[in-house]
C-alpha positions as CSV (number, residue, x, y, z in Angstrom):
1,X,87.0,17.8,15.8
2,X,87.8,21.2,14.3
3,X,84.5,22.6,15.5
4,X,85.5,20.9,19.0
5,X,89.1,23.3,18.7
6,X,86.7,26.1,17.8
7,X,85.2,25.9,21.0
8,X,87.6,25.1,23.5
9,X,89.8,28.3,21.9
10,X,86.6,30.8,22.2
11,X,85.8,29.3,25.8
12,X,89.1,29.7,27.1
13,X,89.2,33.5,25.7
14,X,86.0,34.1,27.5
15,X,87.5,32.6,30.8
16,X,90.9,34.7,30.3
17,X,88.2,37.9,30.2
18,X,85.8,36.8,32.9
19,X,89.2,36.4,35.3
20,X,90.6,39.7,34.8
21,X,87.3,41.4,35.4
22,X,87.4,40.0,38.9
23,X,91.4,40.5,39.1
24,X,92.2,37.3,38.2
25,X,95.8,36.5,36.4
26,X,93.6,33.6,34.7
27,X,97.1,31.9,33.0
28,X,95.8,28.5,34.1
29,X,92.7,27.9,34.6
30,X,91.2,29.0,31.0
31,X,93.3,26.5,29.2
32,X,92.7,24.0,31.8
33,X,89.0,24.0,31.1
34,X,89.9,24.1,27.2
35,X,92.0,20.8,27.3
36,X,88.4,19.6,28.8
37,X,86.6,20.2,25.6
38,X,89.6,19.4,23.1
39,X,92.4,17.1,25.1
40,X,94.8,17.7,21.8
41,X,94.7,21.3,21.6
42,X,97.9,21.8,22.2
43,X,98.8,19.9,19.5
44,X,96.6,21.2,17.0
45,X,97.8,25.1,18.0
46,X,101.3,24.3,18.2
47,X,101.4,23.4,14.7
48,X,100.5,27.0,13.8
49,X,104.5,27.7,15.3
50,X,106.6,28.5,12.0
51,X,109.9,28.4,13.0
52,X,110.8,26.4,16.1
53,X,109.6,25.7,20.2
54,X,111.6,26.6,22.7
55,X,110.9,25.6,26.3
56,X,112.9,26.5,29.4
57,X,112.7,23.8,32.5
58,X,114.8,23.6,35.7
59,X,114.0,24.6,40.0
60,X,114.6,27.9,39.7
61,X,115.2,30.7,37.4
62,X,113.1,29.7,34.6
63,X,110.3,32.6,34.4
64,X,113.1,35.3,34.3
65,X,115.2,32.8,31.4
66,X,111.9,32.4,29.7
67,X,110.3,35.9,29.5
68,X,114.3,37.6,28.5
69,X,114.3,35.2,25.9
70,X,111.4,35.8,24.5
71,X,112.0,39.6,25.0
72,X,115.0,39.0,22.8
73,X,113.5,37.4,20.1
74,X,110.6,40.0,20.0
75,X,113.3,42.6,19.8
76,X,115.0,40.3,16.8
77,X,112.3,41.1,14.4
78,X,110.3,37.6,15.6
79,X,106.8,37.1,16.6
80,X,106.2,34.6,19.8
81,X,103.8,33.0,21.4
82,X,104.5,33.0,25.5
83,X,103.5,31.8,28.4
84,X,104.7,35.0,30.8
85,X,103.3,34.7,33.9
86,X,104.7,31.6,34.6
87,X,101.7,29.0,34.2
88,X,103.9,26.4,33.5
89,X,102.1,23.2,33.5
90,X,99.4,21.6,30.9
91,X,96.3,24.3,31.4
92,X,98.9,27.2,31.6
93,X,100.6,26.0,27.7
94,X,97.0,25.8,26.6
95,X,96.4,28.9,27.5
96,X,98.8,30.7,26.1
97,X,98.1,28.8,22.7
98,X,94.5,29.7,22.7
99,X,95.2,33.8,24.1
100,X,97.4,33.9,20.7
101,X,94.2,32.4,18.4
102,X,92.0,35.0,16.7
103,X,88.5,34.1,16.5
104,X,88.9,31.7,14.0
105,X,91.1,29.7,16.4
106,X,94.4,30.5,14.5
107,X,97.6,32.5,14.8
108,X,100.8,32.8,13.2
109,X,104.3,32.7,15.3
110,X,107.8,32.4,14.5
111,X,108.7,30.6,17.7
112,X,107.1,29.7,20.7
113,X,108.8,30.5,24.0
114,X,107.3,28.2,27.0
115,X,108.7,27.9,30.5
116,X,107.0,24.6,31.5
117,X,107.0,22.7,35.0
118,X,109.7,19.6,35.3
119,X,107.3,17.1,36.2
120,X,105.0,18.6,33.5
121,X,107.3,18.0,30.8
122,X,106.8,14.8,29.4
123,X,102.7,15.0,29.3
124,X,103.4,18.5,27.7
125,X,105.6,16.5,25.3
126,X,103.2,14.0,24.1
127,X,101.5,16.8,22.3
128,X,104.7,19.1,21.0
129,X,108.3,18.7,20.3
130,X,110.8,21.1,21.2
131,X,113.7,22.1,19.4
132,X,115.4,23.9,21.9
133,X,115.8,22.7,25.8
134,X,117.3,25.3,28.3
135,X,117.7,23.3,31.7
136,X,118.8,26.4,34.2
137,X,119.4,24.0,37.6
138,X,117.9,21.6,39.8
139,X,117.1,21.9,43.5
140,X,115.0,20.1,45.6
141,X,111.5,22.0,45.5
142,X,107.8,21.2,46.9
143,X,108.8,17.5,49.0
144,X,105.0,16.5,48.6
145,X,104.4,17.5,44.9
146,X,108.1,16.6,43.3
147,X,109.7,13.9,45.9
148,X,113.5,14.2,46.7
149,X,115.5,15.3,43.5
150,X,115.8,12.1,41.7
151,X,112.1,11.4,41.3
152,X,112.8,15.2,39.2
153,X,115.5,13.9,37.4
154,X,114.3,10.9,36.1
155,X,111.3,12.8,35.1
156,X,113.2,14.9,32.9
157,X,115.2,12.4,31.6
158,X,112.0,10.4,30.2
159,X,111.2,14.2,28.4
160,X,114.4,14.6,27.3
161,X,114.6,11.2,25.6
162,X,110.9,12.2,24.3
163,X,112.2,15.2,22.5
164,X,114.2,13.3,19.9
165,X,117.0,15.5,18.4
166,X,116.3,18.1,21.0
167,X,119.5,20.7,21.3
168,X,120.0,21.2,25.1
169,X,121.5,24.2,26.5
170,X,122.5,23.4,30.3
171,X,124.3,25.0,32.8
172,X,127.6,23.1,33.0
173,X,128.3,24.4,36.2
174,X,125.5,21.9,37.8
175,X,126.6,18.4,38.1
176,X,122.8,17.3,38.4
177,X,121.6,19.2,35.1
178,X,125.2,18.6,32.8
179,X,124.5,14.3,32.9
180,X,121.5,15.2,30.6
181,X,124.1,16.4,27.6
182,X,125.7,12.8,27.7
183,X,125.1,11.1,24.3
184,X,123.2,14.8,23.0
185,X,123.5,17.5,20.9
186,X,124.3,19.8,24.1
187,X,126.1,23.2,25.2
188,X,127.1,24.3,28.1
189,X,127.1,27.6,30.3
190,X,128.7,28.5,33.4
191,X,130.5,31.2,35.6
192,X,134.4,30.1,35.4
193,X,136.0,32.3,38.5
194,X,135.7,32.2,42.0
195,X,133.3,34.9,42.8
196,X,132.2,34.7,46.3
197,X,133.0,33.5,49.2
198,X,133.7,29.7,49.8
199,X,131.7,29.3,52.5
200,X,129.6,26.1,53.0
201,X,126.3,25.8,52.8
202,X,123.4,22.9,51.7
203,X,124.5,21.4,48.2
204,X,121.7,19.2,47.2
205,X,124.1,16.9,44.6
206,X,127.3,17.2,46.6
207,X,127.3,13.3,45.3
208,X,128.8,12.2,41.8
209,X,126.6,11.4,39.0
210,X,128.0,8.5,37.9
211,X,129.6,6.5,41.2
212,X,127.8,8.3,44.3
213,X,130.6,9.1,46.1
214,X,131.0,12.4,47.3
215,X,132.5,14.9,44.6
216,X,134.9,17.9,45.4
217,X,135.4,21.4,44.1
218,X,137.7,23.7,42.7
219,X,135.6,26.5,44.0
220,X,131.6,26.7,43.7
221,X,129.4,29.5,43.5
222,X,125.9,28.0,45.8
223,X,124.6,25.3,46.5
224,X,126.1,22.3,44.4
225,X,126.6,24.8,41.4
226,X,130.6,25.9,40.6
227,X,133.8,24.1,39.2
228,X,133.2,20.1,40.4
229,X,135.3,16.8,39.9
230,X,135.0,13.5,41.3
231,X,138.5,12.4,42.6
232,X,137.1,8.8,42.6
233,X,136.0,8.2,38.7
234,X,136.8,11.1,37.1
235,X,133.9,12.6,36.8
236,X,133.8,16.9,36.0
237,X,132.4,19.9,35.0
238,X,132.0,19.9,31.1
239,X,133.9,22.1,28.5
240,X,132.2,25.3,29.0
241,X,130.8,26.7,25.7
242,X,129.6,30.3,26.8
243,X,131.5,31.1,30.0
244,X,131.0,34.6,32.4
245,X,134.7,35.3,33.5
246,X,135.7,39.2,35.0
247,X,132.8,39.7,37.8
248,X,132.1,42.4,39.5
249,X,129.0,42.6,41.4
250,X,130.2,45.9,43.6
251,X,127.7,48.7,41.8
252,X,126.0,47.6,38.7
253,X,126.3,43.6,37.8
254,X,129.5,43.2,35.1
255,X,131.2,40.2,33.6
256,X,132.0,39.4,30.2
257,X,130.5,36.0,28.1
258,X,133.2,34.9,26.1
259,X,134.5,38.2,26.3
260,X,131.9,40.5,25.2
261,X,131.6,42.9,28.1
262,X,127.5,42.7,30.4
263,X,126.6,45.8,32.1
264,X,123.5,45.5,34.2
265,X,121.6,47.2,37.3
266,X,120.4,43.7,37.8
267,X,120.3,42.3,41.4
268,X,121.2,38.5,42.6
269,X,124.4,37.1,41.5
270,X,121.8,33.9,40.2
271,X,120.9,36.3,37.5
272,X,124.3,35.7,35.7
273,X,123.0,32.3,35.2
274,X,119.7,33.6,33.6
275,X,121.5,36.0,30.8
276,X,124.1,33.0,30.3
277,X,121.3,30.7,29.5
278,X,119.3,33.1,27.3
279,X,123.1,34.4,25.3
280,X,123.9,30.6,24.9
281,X,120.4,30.1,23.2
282,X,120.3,33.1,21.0
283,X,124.0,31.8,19.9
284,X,122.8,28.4,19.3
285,X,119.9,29.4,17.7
286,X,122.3,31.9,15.6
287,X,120.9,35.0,16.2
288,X,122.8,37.9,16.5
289,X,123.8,39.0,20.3
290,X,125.3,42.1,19.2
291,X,122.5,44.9,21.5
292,X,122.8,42.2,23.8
293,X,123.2,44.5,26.7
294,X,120.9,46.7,25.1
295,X,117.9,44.2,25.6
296,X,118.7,43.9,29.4
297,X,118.5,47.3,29.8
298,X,114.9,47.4,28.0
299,X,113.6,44.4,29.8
300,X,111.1,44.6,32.6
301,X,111.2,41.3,35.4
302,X,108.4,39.9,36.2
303,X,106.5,40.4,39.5
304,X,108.8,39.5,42.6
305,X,112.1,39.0,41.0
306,X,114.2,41.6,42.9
307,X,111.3,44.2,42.1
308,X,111.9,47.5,43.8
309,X,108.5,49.3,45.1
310,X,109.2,53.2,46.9
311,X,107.1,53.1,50.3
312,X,109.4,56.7,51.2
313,X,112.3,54.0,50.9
314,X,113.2,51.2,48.7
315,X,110.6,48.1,50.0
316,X,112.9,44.9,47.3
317,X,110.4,41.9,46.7
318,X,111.5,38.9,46.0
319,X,110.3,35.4,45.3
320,X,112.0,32.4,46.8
321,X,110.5,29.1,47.4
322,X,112.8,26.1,48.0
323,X,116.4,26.5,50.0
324,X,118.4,27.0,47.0
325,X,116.4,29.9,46.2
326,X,116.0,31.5,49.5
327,X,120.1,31.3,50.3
328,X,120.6,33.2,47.0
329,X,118.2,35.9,48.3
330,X,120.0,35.7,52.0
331,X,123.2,36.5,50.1
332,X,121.8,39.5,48.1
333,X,119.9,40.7,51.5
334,X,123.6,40.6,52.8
335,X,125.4,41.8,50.0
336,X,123.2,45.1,50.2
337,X,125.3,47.3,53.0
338,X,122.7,49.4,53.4
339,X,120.7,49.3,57.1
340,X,117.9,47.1,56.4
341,X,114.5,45.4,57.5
342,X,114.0,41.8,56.5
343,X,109.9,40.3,56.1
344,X,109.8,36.7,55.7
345,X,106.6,35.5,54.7
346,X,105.8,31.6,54.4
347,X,102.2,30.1,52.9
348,X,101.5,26.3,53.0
349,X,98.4,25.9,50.5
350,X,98.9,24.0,47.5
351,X,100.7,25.6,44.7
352,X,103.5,26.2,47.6
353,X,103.3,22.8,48.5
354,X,102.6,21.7,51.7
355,X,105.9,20.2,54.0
356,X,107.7,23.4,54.8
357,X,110.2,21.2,56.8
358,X,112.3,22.8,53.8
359,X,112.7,25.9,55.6
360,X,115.0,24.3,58.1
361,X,117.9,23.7,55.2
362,X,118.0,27.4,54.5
363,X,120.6,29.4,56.1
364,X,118.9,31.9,57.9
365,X,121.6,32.6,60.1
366,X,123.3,34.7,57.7
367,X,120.7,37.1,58.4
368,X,121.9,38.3,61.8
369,X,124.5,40.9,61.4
370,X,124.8,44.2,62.3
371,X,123.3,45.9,59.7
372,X,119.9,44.1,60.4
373,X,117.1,46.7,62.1
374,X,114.1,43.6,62.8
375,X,113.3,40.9,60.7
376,X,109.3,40.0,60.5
377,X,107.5,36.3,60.1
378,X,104.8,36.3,58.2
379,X,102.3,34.5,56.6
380,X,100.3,31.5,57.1
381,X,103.5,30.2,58.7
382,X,104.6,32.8,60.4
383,X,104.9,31.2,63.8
384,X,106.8,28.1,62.1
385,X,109.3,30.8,60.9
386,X,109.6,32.8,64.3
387,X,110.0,29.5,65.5
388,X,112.8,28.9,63.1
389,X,114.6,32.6,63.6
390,X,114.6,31.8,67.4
391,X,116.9,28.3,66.8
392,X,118.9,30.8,64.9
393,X,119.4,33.3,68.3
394,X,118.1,36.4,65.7
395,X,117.4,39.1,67.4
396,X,114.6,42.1,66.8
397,X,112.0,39.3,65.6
398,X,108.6,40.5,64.9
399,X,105.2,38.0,64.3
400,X,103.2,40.5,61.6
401,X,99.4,39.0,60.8
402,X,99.0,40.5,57.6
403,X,101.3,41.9,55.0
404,X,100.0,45.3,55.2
405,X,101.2,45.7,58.7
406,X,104.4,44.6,58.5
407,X,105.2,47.0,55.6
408,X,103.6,49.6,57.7
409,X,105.8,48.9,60.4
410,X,109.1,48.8,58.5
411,X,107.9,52.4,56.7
412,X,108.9,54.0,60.4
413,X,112.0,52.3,61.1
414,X,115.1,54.1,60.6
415,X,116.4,51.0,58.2
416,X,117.6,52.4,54.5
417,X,115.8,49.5,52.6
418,X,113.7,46.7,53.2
419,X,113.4,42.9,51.3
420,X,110.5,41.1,51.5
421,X,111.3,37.1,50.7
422,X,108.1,35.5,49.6
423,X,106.9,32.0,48.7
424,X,104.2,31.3,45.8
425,X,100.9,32.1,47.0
426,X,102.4,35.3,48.9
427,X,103.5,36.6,46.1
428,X,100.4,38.4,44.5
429,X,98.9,39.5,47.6
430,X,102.4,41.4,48.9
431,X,102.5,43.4,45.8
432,X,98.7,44.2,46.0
433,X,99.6,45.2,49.6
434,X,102.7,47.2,48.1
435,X,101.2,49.2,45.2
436,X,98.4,49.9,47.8
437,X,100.1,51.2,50.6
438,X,102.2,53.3,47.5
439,X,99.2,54.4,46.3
440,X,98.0,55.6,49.3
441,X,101.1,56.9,50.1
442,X,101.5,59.7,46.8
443,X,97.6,60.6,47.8
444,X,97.8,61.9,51.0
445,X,101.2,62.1,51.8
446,X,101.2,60.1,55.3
447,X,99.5,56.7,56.0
């Protein structure tokens, strides 16, 4: 069996080279074709992990929790294994384990550091056993792939309960991820102020945990995530163990956690949530947070998370891909008082998921205001989504059949920035068509 582990670590390797010579990310696919060969490989590699696993689940926020954590403990002295680009089910844990492996199909690592998919948890957990659980949120994502929300929960829950003597770090401030600390060995994070403003939008657990009536707020922050109580069995936001009080999100991004001051040129008030969840593990774990700030400073986001590309004028890519996701972008979009352009593009193949009837729960409306110069559909969808800015009485709509020219086209408009909001499968191809155009761009001067 040994020699069978041989192979499927030097077959994987080859595939990870043989993808990037054709421009391939190859996260997945390698290991998918190594758990072929040797179905336990992630068992046998995992036990080459010295000090501890740490994996990062929940709908959104996990690639940016995940890689800043393991950027943390790198900068800690600590050597990880990772799974960065976001691969996050079965092949995409293989193939992290095997791109670690020298040629004798071994490595060494203090800790390893895996963002894995909800529903993928419990077959990822028949083969290792975390010691550490971040759960960052949970929003209804893909309809065809996950189901409605408590399909996703009791998914988890069967991991969670897999995971033995698991420590959980959850944000408190989500009704639907704090029932998983009941009866655990849990700590909570969560943003204890009113920050914005209390208008309503889609909360997918506005309904109590424990008696299904409908629970109320003391304030909330989006979506079903903020300071929550059920008047009807007593049911409420946990003590908070790491809590962000003191925010100002006018310039750069400040709060304090527990009183130690953040200073960050981060975007997206959802980020607070990521660098709660990654200085509530690193306290947990009990290593020191004190060049916290320091480390966000130093740390690069991945592709699409609020990442700012110069086309003569800032052109701000983002990922979003469920409505939780895309109303936090709307409010950043809006937040920004700059003039701007707004592209919208909308795939349907299958890592995105297939129903996009999603898109008619986001609150696009907020997008109409005077400081909107034209917003663009794109995409495979992009007549679904013109479709949907027209319901909303938007005005300045433009239908764009590739990327490149609807960046072209908001390059001459007299707008001070543009966002581009992207689903999965966009995602890749828009910064391709980005770093292109910029490329082009600092060549010859005029495109």
């Amino acid at each position: 069996m040994s020699m069978r582990k041989l192979l499927a670590v030097w077959i994987a390797k080859l595939a990870i080279i043989a993808g990037k010579v054709v421009g391939k990310k190859s996260s997945s696919t390698p290991g998918a074709i190594a758990l072929k060969i040797c179905p336990d490989l992630i068992r046998r590699l995992s036990s080459n992990v010295t000090q501890g696993i740490i994996v990062t689940c929940g709908t959104n926020g996990k690639t940016t929790t995940n890689n800043l954590l393991n950027s943390a403990l790198q900068k800690s002295g600590y050597s990880t294994v990772c799974n960065s680009l976001g691969a996050n089910m079965m092949g995409g844990i293989a193939t992290a384990f095997a791109d670690a492996c020298n040629l004798a199909g071994k490595f060494q690592a203090d800790w390893a550091v895996l963002e894995i998919d909800e529903a993928s948890a419990r077959r990822v957990f028949a083969y290792l056993t975390p010691d550490y659980m971040i759960i960052t949120n949970l929003f209804r994502d893909q309809l065809d792939r996950y189901g409605e929300i408590d399909i996703t929960m009791d998914l988890l829950r069967e991991a969670i309960n897999m995971a033995g003597n698991v420590k959980l770090i959850l944000n408190g401030d989500d009704p639907l991820t704090a029932q998983f600390g009941e009866g655990k060995k849990a700590w909570y994070y969560g943003i204890s102020e009113q920050v914005l403003p209390q208008i309503d939008e889609t909360k997918e657990g506005r309904f109590c945990a424990k008696c299904g009536m409908e629970q109320e707020y003391h304030f909330f922050h989006y979506s079903q995530l903020g300071d929550y109580y059920c008047p009807h069995c007593g049911n409420r936001r946990p003590h908070i163990d790491f809590e962000a009080k003191n925010v100002n999100l006018s310039d750069s991004m400040k709060f304090t956690i527990n009183g130690t001051p953040v200073d960050v040129n981060y975007r997206g008030f959802y980020n607070i949530y990521n660098i709660l969840a990654v200085y509530s593990t690193l306290s947990v774990m009990g290593i020191p947070t004190d060049k916290f700030n320091q480390l966000l400073r130093d740390y690069k986001p991945q592709i699409g998370r609020m990442e700012q590309i110069n086309l003569g004028k800032p052109f701000i890519l983002n990922l979003a891909k469920n409505p939780a996701g895309f109303n936090q972008a709307i409010q950043t979009v809006m937040l920004d008082k700059r003039k701007k352009d707004v592209i919208v593009a909308i795939n349907d193949l299958a890592n995105d998921g297939r129903d996009v009837s999603w898109l008619w729960d986001v609150d696009f409306e907020k997008l109409s205001d005077e400081n909107l110069c034209s917003l663009t559909a794109a995409g495979i969808r992009r007549y679904d989504m013109a479709l949907r800015f027209k319901y909303e009485d938007i005005q300045n709509v433009r239908i764009a059949s590739n990327m490149r020219d609807a960046l072209l086209d908001c390059m001459n408009t007299n707008a001070e920035v543009c966002y581009v909001l992207v689903n999965y499968t966009a995602l890749y191809p828009t910064q391709t068509a980005m770093l292109e155009l910029q490329k082009e761009q600092k060549a010859g001067g005029n495109i």
